[in-house]
C-alpha positions in Angstrom: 1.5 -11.8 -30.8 1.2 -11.6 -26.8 3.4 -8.3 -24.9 6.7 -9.0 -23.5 6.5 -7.6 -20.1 9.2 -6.4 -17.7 9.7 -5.8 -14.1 12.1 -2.8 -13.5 13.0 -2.4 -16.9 16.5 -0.4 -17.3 14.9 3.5 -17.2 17.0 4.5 -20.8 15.8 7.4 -23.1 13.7 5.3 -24.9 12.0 3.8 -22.1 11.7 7.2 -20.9 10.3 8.4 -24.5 8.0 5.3 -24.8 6.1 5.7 -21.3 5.8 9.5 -22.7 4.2 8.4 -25.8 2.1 5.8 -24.5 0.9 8.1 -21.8 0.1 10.8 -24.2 -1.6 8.6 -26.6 -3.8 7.0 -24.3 -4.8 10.1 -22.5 -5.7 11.8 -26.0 -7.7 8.5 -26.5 -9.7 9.0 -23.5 -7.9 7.0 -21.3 -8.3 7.7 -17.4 -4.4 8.1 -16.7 -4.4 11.1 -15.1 -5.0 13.9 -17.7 -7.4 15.0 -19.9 -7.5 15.8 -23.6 -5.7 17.3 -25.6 -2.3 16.7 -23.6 1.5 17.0 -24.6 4.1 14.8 -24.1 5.9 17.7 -21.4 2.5 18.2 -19.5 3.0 14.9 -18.7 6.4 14.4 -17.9 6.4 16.2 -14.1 4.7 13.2 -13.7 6.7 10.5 -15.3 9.8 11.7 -13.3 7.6 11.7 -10.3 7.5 7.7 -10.7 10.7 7.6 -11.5 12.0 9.0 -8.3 9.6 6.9 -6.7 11.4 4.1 -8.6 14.8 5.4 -7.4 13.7 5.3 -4.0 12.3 1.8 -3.8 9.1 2.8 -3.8 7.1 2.1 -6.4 7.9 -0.8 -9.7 7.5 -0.3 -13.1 5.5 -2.7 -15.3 6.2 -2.5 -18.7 4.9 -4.0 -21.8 6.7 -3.9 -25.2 5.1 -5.6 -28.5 7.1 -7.5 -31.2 8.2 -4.4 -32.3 10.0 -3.6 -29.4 7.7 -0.3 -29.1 6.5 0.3 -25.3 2.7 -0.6 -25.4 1.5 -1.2 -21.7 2.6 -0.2 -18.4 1.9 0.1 -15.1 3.5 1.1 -11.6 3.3 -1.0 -8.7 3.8 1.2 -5.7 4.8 0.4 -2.1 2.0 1.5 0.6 4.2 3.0 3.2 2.0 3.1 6.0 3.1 0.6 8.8 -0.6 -0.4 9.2 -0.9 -0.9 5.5 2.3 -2.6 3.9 0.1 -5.7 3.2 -1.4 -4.1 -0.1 0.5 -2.2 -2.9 -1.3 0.4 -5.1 -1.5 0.2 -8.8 -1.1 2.8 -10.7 -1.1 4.6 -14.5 -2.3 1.4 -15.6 -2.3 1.6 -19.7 -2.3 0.0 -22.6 -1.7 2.0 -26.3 -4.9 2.3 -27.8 -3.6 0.2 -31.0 -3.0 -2.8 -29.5 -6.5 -2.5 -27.7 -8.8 -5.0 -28.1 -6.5 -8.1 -28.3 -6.6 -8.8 -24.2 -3.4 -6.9 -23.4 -5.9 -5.1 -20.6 -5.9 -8.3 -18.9 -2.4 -9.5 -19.8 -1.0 -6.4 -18.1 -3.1 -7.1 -15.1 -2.1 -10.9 -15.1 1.4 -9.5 -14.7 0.8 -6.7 -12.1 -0.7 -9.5 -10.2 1.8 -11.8 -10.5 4.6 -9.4 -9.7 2.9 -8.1 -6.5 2.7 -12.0 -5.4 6.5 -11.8 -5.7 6.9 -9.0 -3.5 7.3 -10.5 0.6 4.1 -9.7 2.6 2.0 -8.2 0.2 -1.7 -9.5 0.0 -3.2 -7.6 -1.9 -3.3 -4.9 -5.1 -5.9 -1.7 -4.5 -6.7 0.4 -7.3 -8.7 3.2 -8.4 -10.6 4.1 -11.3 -12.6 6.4 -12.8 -16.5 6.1 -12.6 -18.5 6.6 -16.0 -16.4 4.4 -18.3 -17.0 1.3 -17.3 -13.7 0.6 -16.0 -14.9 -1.4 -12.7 -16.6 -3.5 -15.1 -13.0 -4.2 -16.6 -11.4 -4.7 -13.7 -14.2 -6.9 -11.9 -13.9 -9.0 -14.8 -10.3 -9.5 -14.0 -11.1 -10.5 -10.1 -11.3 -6.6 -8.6 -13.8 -6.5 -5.9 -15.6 -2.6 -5.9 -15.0 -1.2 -2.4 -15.7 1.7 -2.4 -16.9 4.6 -4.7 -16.4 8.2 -3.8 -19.2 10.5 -5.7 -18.0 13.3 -8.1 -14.4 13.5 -6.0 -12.6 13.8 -10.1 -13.4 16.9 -12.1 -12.8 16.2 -15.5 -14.0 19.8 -16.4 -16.8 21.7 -14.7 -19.6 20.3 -14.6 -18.3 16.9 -15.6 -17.6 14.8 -11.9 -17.2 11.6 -11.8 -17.0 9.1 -9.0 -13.5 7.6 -7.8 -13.8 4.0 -7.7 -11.5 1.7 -5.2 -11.0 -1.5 -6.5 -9.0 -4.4 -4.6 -7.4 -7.6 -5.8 -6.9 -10.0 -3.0 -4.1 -12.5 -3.5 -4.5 -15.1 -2.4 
């Protein structure tokens, strides 16, 4: 059964507690979200409110994906570039999807969606990303029209020793 998504959902409790979940799940699966593992649900919300108050201020949208359950199982944050030179391109961030609905083309759902919601937004062009090197995310996201360009070598340090590249992906839209 396909993900109901949402475009600034109401921010409630249990959004609030779902996006905390979700974000701790997929981390602790290995997902590149931001943390490493072993992570806790309050390690990660400085972050969370972080996009809220983006939110609050108009400058980031959240993406949200719930499954016929009603459980919170994808998301993703649309956020405003705010450079006067650059306000043809939004960012996309803390792009995820829990790891048991994984498998079943939510990935590219949730992208379908970003994309469509960015072509809804006045003046924007284009969605830029970024994504960690070494797990075959660019792969991912080039099969869902991302263009690689750029790649910054070892700029995230997943522990030392352990660098890996920062990839910029972009999605033109048009």
């Amino acid at each position: 059964m396909p993900l109901t998504f949402t475009l600034d959902p109401s921010v409630t409790p249990g959004l609030r507690d779902g996006l905390l979940d979700l974000w701790a799940d997929v981390s602790d699966a290995g997902g590149a979200v931001g943390f490493v593992p072993p992570v806790t649900r309050e390690e990660i919300r400085p972050e969370l409110v972080k996009h809220f108050v983006a939110m609050s201020e108009g400058r980031a949208r959240l993406l949200c994906g719930h499954d016929e359950e009603g459980r919170v199982a994808a998301a993703a944050f649309l956020t405003h570039n705010t450079h006067r030179l650059m306000k043809h391109w939004v960012w996309l961030y803390t792009v995820m999807v829990h790891p048991r609905h994984q498998g079943r083309g939510y990935g590219r759902d949730l992208l379908a969606a970003a994309a469509a919601a960015a072509r809804g937004l006045e003046g924007v062009e284009a969605i830029r990303l970024t994504c960690r090197g070494g797990l075959g995310l660019e792969s991912f996201y080039g099969s869902c029209g991302y263009k690689e360009v750029g790649r910054i070598p070892g700029a995230i340090r997943i522990a030392p020793g352990d660098d890996r590249d920062d990839v910029i992906m972009l999605l033109p839209l048009g």
